[in-house]
Structure formats: structure tokens, C-alpha cells
C-alpha positions in Angstrom: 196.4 73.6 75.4 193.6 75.0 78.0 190.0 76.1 77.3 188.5 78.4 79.5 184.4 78.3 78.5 182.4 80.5 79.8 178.7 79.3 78.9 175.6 81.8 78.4 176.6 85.0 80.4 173.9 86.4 78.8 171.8 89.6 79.9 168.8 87.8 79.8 170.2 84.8 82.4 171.2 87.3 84.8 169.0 90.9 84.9 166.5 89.7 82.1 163.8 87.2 81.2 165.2 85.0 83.2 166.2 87.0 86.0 168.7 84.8 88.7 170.5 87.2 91.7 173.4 83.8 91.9 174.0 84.2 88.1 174.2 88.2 89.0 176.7 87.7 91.8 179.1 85.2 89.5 180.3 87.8 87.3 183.0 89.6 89.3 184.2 86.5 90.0 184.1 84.9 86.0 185.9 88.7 85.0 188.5 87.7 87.6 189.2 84.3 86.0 189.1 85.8 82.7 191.7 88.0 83.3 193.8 85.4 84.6 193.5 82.8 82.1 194.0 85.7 79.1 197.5 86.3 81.2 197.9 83.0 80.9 197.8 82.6 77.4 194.9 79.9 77.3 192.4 80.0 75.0 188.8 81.9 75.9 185.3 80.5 74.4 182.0 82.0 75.1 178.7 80.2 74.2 175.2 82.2 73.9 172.0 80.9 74.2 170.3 81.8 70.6 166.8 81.3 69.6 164.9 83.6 66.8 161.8 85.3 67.1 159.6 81.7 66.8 160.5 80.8 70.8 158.0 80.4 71.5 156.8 77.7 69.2 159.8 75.2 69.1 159.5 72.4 71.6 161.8 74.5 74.4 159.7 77.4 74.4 156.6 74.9 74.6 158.6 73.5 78.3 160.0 76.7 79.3 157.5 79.4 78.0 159.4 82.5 78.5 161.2 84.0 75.6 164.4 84.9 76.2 168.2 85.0 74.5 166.4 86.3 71.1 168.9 87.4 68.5 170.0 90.7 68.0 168.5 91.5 71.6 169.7 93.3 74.5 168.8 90.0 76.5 170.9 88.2 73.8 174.2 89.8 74.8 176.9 88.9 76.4 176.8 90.9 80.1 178.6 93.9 79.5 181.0 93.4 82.5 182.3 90.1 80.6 182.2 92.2 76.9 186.0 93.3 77.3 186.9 89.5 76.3 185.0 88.9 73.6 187.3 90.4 70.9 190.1 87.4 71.7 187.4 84.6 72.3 185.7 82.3 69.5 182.0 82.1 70.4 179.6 79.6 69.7 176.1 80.8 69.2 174.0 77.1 70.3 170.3 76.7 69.3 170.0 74.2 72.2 171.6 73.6 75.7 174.5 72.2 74.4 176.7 73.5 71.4 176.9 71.2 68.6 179.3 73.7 66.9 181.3 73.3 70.3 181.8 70.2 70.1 182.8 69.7 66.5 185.5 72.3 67.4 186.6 70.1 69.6 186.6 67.1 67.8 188.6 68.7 65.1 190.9 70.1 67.8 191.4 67.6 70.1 194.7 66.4 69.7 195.7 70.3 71.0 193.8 70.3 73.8 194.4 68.5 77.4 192.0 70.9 79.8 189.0 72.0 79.5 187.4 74.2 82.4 183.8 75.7 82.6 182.1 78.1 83.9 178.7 80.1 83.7 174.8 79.1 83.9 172.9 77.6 84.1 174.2 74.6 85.9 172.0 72.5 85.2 170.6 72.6 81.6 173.3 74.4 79.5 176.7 74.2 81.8 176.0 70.4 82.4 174.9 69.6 78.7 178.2 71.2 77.4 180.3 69.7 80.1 178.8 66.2 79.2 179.4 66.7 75.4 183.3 67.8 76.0 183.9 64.2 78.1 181.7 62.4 75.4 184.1 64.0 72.5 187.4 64.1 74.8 187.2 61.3 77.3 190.5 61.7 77.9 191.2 65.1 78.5 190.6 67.0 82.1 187.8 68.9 82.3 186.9 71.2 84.9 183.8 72.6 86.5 184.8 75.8 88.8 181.6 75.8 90.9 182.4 79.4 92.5 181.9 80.7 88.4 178.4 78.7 88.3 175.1 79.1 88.8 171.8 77.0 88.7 168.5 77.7 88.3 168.3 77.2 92.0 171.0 76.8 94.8 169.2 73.0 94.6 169.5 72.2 90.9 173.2 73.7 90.8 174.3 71.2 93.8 172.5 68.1 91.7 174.1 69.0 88.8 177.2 69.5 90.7 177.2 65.5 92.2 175.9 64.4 88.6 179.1 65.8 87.0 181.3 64.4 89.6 179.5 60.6 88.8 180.8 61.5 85.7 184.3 61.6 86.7 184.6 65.7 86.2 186.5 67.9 88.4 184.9 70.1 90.6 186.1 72.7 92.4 185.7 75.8 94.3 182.4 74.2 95.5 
């Protein structure tokens, strides 16, 4: 079995708090893939950034002071271009850049699963943490980062985090 994860596309990541114009311009382009993997049959998770109304005083909002993803906020949401999907997809809600509940699924699933591909943002905090967990659960499984579905921070931090997952022995492509 396939996974197709789409990772925090979130208002607040693309028009939001944390406004980015690359995350903006990878929606069409994650819908597309959407579409094709549903056809496909393969199975569709969303993560969403979650924090609660104290942000601001846990040791992220301390480093990266700018509420954001707040639940039951519009900057919470899933974009609405991408909202279509979300009735056939299991979501993970992650306190954190990585999902723990992620990757418990897939340690409890793992014998079902031989590909895992990701897209989303950011690239270098929550697409590389969740990436990183999937090899650390299933070594042995091929998991793919589709580049032209990700964005960084910056055009820099997406390209390090790019080479750092390759070291890593994940596919990239569409770079």
C-alpha cells in the first residue's frame, strides 16, 4: 500500500501568520497529485500544525514568536483549495513538527505499507521532521519527497533540507 501525506497545508502557512508566496504557489500543483493518487486508490493523510491558545508560552512560541495554526481557527484550516480531500483522508492533528500520532499509525501499520510519499511545508521543520520519523519507524519502506509539492521557509532552507533528506537515503524528486 501507498501513502500520499500532505503535511500542514494550512491557511496560516500559506496567506496567514506565516505568510510564504512558494507555499501559495504549491497548491494547484498538491490538488493535482491529490486527484491522482485518490484515482489511484492509495491512501491520503493530511497533518495540521495544532497549538492552543498558550503559543505563545510553550518553548516553540518562545523560538518562533508568532502565533499561528491555533485551533478552531481560520489559520488552522486546511486551505480550502485542498478541503475537497479531507472527507477520504485520516488526519493527524501534531502538537510539534513531527506527528507522534503519525508515526504510531505507522508502526501499527507497517507491514501494509511499502511507499510512503510527502508533500507540503515547510520543508525544513515539519516536512523533514515527518519524513525522518517515517524512515526511523519504516527503514525499509520507500519513501518519497516530491519537491515540486514543497515548500521551505526560504528557497535556501527548502534546498538544505532537500540534500539533508537525500543523505538520508530518501527519494527526491521533481526537484
Amino acid at each position: 500500500m501507498k501513502l500520499f501525506v500532505v503535511i500542514d497545508m494550512q491557511n496560516d502557512f500559506t496567506t496567514g501568520a506565516l505568510y510564504n508566496e512558494d507555499a501559495i504557489a504549491v497548491i494547484p500543483y498538491i490538488k493535482d497529485r491529490l486527484i491522482k493518487e485518490k484515482e489511484k486508490g492509495n491512501k491520503i493523510i493530511f497533518t495540521r500544525d495544532t497549538h492552543e491558545e498558550n503559543y505563545m508560552d510553550t518553548m516553540e512560541g518562545k523560538k518562533l514568536p508568532v502565533p499561528h495554526c491555533i485551533k478552531n481557527t481560520k489559520g488552522h484550516e486546511v486551505v480550502d483549495e485542498l478541503k475537497e480531500f479531507l472527507d477520504d483522508a485520516t488526519i493527524f492533528d501534531k502538537k510539534t513538527f513531527g506527528s507522534i500520532e503519525f508515526g504510531m499509525y505507522l508502526q501499527n501499520m507497517k507491514e501494509d505499507i511499502d511507499t510512503i510519499e510527502f508533500v507540503g511545508v515547510c520543508t525544513d521543520i515539519c516536512v523533514i521532521s515527518n519524513v525522518m520519523m517515517a524512515k526511523a519507524v519504516m527503514p525499509n519502506a520507500k519513501i518519497i519527497v516530491d519537491a515540486k509539492g514543497c515548500a521551505g521557509v526560504t528557497k535556501e532552507a527548502h534546498s538544505t533540507a532537500l540534500d539533508a533528506m537525500k543523505a538520508c537515503h530518501i527519494d527526491i524528486i521533481n526537484e
